[in-house]
C-alpha positions in Angstrom: 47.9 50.4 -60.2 45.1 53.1 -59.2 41.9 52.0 -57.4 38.8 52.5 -59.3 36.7 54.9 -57.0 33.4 52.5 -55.8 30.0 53.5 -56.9 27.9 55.8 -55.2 25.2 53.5 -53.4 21.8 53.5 -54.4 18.8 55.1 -52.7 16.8 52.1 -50.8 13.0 53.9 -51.1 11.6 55.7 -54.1 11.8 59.1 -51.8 15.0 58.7 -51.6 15.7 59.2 -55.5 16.8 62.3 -56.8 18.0 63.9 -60.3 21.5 62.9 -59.0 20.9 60.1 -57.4 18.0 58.1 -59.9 17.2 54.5 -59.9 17.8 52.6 -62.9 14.8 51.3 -64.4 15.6 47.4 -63.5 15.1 48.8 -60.0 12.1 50.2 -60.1 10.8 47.2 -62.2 11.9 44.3 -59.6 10.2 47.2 -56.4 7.5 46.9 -58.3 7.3 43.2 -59.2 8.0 42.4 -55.4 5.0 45.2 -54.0 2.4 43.2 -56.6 3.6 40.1 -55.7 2.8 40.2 -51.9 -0.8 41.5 -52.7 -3.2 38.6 -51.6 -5.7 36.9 -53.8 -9.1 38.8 -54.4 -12.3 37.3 -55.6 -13.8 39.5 -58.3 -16.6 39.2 -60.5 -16.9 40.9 -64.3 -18.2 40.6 -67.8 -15.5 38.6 -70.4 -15.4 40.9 -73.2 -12.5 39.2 -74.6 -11.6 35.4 -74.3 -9.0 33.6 -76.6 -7.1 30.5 -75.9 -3.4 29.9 -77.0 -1.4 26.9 -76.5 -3.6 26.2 -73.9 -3.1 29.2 -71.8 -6.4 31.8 -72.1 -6.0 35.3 -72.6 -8.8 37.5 -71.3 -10.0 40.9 -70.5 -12.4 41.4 -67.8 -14.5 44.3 -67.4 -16.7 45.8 -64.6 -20.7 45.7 -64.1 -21.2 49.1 -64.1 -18.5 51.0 -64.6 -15.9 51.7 -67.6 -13.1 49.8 -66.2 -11.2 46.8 -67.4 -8.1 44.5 -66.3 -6.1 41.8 -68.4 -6.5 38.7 -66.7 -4.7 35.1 -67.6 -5.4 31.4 -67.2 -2.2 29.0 -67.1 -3.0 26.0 -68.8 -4.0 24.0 -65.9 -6.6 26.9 -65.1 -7.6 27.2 -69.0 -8.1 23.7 -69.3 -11.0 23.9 -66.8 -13.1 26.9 -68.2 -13.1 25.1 -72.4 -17.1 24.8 -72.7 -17.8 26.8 -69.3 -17.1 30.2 -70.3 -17.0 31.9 -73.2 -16.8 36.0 -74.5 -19.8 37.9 -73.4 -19.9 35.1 -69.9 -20.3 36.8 -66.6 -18.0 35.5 -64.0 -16.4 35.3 -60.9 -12.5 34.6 -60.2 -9.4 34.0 -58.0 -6.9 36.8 -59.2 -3.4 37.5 -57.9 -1.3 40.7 -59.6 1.8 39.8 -61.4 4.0 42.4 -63.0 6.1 41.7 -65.7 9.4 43.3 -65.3 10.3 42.9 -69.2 7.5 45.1 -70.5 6.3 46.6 -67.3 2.9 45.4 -68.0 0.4 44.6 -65.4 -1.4 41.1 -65.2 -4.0 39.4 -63.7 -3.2 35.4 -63.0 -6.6 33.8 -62.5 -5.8 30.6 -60.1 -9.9 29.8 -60.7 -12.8 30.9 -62.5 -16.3 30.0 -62.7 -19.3 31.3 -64.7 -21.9 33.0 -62.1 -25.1 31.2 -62.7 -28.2 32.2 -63.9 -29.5 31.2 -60.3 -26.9 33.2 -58.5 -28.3 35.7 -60.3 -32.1 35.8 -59.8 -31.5 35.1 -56.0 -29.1 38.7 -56.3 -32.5 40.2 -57.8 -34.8 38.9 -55.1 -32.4 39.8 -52.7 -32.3 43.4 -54.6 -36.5 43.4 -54.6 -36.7 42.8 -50.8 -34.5 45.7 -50.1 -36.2 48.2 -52.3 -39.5 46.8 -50.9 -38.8 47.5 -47.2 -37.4 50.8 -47.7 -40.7 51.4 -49.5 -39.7 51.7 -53.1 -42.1 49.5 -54.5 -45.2 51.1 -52.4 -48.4 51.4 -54.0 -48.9 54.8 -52.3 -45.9 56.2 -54.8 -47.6 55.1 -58.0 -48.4 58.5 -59.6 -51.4 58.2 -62.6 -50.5 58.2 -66.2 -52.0 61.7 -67.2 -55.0 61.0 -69.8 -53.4 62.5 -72.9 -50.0 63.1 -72.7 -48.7 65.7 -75.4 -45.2 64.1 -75.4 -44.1 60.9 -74.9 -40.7 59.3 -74.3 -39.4 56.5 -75.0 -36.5 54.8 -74.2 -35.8 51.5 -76.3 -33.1 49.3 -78.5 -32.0 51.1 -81.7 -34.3 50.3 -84.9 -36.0 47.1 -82.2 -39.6 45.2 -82.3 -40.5 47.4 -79.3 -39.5 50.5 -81.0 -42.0 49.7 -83.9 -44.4 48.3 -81.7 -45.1 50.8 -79.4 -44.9 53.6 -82.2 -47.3 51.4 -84.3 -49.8 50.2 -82.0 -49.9 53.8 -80.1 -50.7 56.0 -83.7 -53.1 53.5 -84.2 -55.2 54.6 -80.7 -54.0 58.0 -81.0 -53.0 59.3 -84.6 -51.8 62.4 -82.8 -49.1 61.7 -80.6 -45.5 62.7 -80.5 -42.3 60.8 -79.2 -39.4 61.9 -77.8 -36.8 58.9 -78.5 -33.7 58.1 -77.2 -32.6 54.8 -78.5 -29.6 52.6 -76.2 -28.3 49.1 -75.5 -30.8 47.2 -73.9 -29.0 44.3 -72.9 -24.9 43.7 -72.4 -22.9 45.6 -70.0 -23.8 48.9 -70.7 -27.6 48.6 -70.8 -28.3 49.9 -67.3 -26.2 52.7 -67.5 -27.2 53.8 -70.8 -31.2 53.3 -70.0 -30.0 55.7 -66.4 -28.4 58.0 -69.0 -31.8 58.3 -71.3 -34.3 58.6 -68.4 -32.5 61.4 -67.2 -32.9 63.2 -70.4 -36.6 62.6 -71.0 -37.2 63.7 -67.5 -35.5 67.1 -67.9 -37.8 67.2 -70.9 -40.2 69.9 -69.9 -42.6 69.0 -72.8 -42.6 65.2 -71.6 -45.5 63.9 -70.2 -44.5 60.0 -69.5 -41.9 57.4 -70.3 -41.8 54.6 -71.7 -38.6 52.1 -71.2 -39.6 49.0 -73.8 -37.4 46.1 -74.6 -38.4 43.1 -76.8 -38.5 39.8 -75.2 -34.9 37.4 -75.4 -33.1 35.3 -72.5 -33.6 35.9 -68.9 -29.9 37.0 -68.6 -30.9 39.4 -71.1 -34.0 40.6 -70.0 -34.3 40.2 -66.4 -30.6 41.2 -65.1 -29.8 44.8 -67.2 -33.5 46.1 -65.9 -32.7 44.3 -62.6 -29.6 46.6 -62.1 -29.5 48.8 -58.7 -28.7 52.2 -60.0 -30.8 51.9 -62.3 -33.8 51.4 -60.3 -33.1 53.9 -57.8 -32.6 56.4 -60.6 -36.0 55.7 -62.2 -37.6 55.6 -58.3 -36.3 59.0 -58.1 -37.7 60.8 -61.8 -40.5 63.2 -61.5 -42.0 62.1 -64.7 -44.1 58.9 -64.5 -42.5 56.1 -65.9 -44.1 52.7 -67.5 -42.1 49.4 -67.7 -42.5 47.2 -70.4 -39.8 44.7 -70.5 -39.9 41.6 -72.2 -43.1 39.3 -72.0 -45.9 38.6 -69.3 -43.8 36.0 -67.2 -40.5 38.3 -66.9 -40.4 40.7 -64.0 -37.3 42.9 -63.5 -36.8 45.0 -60.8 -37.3 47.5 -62.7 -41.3 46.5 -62.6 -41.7 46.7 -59.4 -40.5 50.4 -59.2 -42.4 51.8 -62.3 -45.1 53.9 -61.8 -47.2 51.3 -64.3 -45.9 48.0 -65.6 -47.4 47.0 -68.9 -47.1 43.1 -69.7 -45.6 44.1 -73.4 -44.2 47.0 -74.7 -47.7 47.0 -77.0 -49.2 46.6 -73.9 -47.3 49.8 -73.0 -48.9 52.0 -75.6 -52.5 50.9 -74.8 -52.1 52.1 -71.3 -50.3 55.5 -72.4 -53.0 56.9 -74.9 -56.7 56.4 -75.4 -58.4 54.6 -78.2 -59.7 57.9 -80.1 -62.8 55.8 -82.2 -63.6 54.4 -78.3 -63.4 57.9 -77.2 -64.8 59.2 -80.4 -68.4 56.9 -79.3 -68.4 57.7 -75.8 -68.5 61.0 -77.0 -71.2 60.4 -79.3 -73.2 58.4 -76.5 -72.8 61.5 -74.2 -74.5 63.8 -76.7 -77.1 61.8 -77.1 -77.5 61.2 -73.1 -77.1 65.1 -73.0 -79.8 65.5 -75.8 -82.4 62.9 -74.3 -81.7 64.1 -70.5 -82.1 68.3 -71.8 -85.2 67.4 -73.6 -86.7 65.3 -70.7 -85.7 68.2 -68.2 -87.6 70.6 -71.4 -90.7 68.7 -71.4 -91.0 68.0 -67.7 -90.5 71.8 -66.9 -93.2 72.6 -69.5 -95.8 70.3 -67.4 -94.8 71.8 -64.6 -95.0 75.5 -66.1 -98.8 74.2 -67.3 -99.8 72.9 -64.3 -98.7 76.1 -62.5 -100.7 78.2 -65.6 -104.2 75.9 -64.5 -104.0 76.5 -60.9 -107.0 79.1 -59.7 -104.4 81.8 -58.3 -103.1 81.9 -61.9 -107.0 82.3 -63.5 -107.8 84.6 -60.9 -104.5 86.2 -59.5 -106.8 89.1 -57.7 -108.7 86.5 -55.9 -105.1 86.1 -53.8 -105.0 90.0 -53.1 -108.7 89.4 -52.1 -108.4 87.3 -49.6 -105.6 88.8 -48.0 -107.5 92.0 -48.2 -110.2 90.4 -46.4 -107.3 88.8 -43.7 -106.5 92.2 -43.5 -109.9 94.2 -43.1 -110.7 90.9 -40.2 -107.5 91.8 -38.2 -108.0 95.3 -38.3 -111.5 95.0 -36.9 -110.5 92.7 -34.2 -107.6 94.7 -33.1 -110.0 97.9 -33.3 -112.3 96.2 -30.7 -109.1 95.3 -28.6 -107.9 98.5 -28.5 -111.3 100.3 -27.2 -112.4 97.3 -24.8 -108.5 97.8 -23.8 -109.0 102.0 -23.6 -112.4 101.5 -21.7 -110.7 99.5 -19.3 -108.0 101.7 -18.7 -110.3 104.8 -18.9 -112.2 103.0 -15.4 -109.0 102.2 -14.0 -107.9 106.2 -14.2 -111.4 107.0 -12.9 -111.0 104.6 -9.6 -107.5 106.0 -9.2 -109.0 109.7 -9.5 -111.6 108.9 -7.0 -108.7 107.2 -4.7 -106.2 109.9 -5.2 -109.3 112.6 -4.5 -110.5 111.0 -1.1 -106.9 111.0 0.3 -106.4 114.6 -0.7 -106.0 117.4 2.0 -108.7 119.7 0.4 -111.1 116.6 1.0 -109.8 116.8 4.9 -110.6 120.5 5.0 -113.8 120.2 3.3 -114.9 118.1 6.3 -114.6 120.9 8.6 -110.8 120.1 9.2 -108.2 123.2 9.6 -104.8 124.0 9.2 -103.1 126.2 11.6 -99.6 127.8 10.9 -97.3 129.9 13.1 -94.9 132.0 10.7 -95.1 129.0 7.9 -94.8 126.2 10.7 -97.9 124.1 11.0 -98.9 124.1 14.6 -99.4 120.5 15.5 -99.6 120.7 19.6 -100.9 123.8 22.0 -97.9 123.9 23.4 -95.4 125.2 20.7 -97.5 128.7 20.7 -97.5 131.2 23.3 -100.0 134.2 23.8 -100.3 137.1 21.4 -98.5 134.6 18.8 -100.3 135.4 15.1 -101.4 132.1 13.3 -102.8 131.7 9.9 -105.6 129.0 9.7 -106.4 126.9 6.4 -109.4 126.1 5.6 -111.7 124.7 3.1 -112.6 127.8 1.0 -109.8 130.3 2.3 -107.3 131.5 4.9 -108.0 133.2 8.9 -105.7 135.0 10.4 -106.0 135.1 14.3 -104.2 136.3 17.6 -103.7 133.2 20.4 -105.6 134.8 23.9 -105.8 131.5 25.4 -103.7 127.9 25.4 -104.7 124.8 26.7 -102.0 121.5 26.2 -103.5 119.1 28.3 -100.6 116.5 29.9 -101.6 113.1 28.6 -102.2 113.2 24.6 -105.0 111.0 25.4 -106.8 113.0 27.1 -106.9 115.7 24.4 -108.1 112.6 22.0 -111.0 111.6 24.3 -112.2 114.9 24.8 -112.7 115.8 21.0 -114.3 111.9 20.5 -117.1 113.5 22.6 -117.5 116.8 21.6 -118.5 115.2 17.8 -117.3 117.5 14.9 -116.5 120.2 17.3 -114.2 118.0 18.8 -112.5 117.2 15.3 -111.9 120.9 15.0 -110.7 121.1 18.4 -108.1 118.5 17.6 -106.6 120.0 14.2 -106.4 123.8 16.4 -106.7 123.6 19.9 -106.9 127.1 20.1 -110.0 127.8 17.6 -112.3 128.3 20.7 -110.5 130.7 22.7 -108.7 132.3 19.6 -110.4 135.9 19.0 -110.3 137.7 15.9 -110.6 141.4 14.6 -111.9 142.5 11.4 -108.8 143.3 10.0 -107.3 139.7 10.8 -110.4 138.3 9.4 -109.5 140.2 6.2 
C-alpha cells in the first residue's frame, strides 16, 4: 500500500509565511491569543460611555479623557458584582485591565480584574496639583493679564447650545450696549468632549480678525461638571496662549476652574461676564452729559476770568496813556546820551593831555633837540665819526647841525689815550667843551668857502 507523502511543515514566525507556504487562520488566532495573553496588567483610567449588566457579567466600553479613542472592557461576575451602585454610564474611573483575544471571533477584549469610580476628591487634588504647575511656570501671573479693550466691536462667545448663559450674556449685554455684535460658536460644556470642543471654538474666535474679546460662559451644575471640563490641561494652555483676551465665566461665585486662573478676567457669572465686556450706554450717556456741563461751566469761567483780566489790563495808565511809555523811555534815552556825551569828551580831554605829554616826551629826546643845544654831528663818507682816531688828515667830513650841514677838511687830530681824559677836558671848557666832545676836530678843522657852501 503507497505512503501518503507527509505535509509540508509550517512556518514557525509570521515572516516566515509566504503565498506558498500561509498559515491557517487557527494559527494566527492562537499566536495571537498567546502574544495578548502574556501582556501584564495596566492600570487605566476613562469615561464609561456604555455600562450594561448581563447575567451578572458587565459589558462596558471605556473611552479616553481627551482623545477619540475607545476599548471594550468586561467585568466577570465576581468583578461585576462589586461595581452594582458604584459605577454607572457617564462614571469616570480607574481599572485593572489584562487583554484577552478571543480566537472564535478574533475580537479584542479588555478583562477588568478591578474597578473603582475616581472620586470627586481625587479629582480636585488633580486640579490643585494642575494650578500649582501653571502658577510656577508663570501662567497665572498678574503681569500677563492684558485689559478688556473699552468697546469691543465684536464679541465671541463660546457657550452650551441654546443654554442660560447663552441668553444671559446676550440679554444682559444688549441691555448695557444695544449695539453689540456676537460671534457664537456654541459646544459641549460638560462630558468628555467639552474641553476639546471649547479648545476647538477659542481657536476660531481668535483667528477672527474682527474679534475683539472672548467670552467662554457655562451655567452653573455639579462640580464634576463645572470644575473638571474647564480644569482640563490643554485646554488651559491653549487659552494661555490666544492673542485675543479672554474672560471666564464658569459656573457661580464659589466654583473656580483652572480655567480662571488663566483668563485674562474672570467674571463671577456669565451675567457678570457681560457687565465687564461693554459699558452701560445710559451710565456713559450721563457722564457725557456731566462732562458738557463741566466743559460749559469751566469755558465760561475761563471766558469771564480772561475778560477781568483783559479790563484790568484796559484800566492800567500805559493803556490810557500808551505815549507816556515811549516818553519815558525817550527821556531814558535823551539821559544816557548826555551822560555818555560827557564821558566821551572828559575821556577825549584826557587822552588829548596824554598825547601832549607824550609829544613833549618824544620832542625832548629828539636829536634835533640835541643839535639845537649846540650839539653836532660829524660824518666821514656817511659814517658818523664817533672817536678822533678813525680819521686821518685831509679826510672830508660833513658836520650836522642845528639849522644845516658844514663841510670841512681834517688839518689837525688829537685822540687823547684814556677816554677820560677827553671827558674831563670838555666838563671844563663848559659848552665849548660839549662841542669838543660831539667833534674833536671842530677847533682845528679849517674850512674854505666852497666847503662852507
Amino acid at each position: 500500500m503507497d505512503e501518503q507523502p507527509s505535509p509540508a511543515p509550517l512556518p514557525a514566525t509570521a515572516s516566515g509565511t509566504a503565498p506558498d507556504a500561509p498559515w491557517p487562520l487557527r494559527v494566527l488566532s492562537e499566536n495571537l491569543k498567546t502574544y495578548f495573553e502574556r501582556a501584564p496588567e495596566a492600570w487605566i483610567e476613562g469615561q464609561l460611555i456604555e455600562f450594561k449588566v448581563i447575567r451578572g457579567n458587565a459589558w462596558m466600553t471605556l473611552r479616553d479623557l481627551d482623545e477619540d479613542y475607545s476599548l471594550p472592557v468586561t467585568a466577570w461576575r465576581n468583578v461585576a458584582s462589586t461595581l452594582e451602585g458604584a459605577v454607572e454610564q457617564g462614571s469616570r474611573v480607574v481599572a485593572c485591565v489584562k487583554p484577552s483575544f478571543y480566537t472564535k471571533t478574533g475580537r479584542l477584549n479588555m478583562i477588568a480584574s478591578a474597578m473603582r469610580p475616581v472620586g470627586i476628591g481625587d479629582l480636585l487634588a488633580r486640579v490643585e496639583k494642575l494650578r500649582r504647575t501653571l502658577e510656577a511656570e508663570g501662567l497665572t501671573s498678574a503681569d500677563r493679564k492684558r485689559p478688556l479693550p473699552v468697546l469691543p466691536h465684536l464679541i465671541g462667545l463660546v457657550t452650551g447650545k441654546n443654554s442660560d448663559a447663552l441668553k444671559d450674556v446676550m440679554r444682559n449685554t444688549h441691555l448695557r450696549w444695544p449695539e453689540a455684535r456676537f460671534e457664537i460658536r456654541e459646544v459641549a460644556v460638560q462630558g468628555a468632549n467639552a474641553p476639546r470642543e471649547v479648545m476647538a471654538a477659542v481657536a476660531e474666535l481668535d483667528a477672527h480678525p474682527e474679534v475683539d474679546v472672548i467670552i467662554i460662559a457655562r451655567g452653573g451644575g455639579a462640580l464634576e461638571e463645572v470644575v473638571l471640563p474647564f480644569s482640563d490641561e490643554a485646554l488651559v494652555r491653549a487659552v494661555a496662549a490666544t492673542r485675543t483676551p479672554v474672560v471666564s465665566a464658569i459656573g457661580h461665585e464659589a466654583d473656580r476652574p483652572v480655567l480662571d486662573d488663566v483668563a485674562d478676567v474672570r467674571a463671577s457669572t456669565p451675567t457678570d461676564a457681560a457687565k465687564r465686556v461693554v459699558p452701560d450706554a445710559a451710565l456713559e450717556r450721563e457722564a457725557i452729559s456731566a462732562a458738557r456741563l463741566r466743559l460749559a461751566s469751566g469755558v465760561e469761567r475761563l471766558v469771564l476770568q480772561e475778560a477781568q483780566s483783559l479790563q484790568a489790563l484796559r484800566t492800567r495808565p500805559v493803556m490810557a496813556q500808551p505815549e507816556r511809555l515811549v516818553d519815558e523811555r525817550a527821556q531814558d534815552l535823551e539821559r544816557w546820551r548826555g551822560r555818555a556825551r560827557t564821558s566821551l569828551s572828559g575821556r577825549l580831554d584826557r587822552e588829548h593831555d596824554a598825547v601832549g605829554h607824550l609829544r613833549a616826551r618824544v620832542r625832548s629826546l629828539s636829536p634835533q633837540k640835541t643839535l639845537d643845544r649846540g650839539y653836532a654831528v660829524v660824518q666821514r663818507q656817511g659814517e658818523v665819526v664817533r672817536r678822533a682816531g678813525r680819521v686821518a688828515l685831509g679826510d672830508r667830513l660833513d658836520i650836522l647841525v642845528a639849522a644845516g650841514r658844514i663841510g670841512a677838511t681834517v688839518t689837525d687830530i688829537t685822540d687823547p689815550a684814556d677816554p677820560g681824559e677827553a671827558l674831563h677836558t670838555s666838563e671844563t671848557t663848559g659848552g665849548a667843551g660839549q662841542a669838543d666832545r660831539a667833534t674833536p676836530s671842530a677847533h682845528t678843522a679849517t674850512t674854505t668857502p666852497e666847503e662852507t657852501a
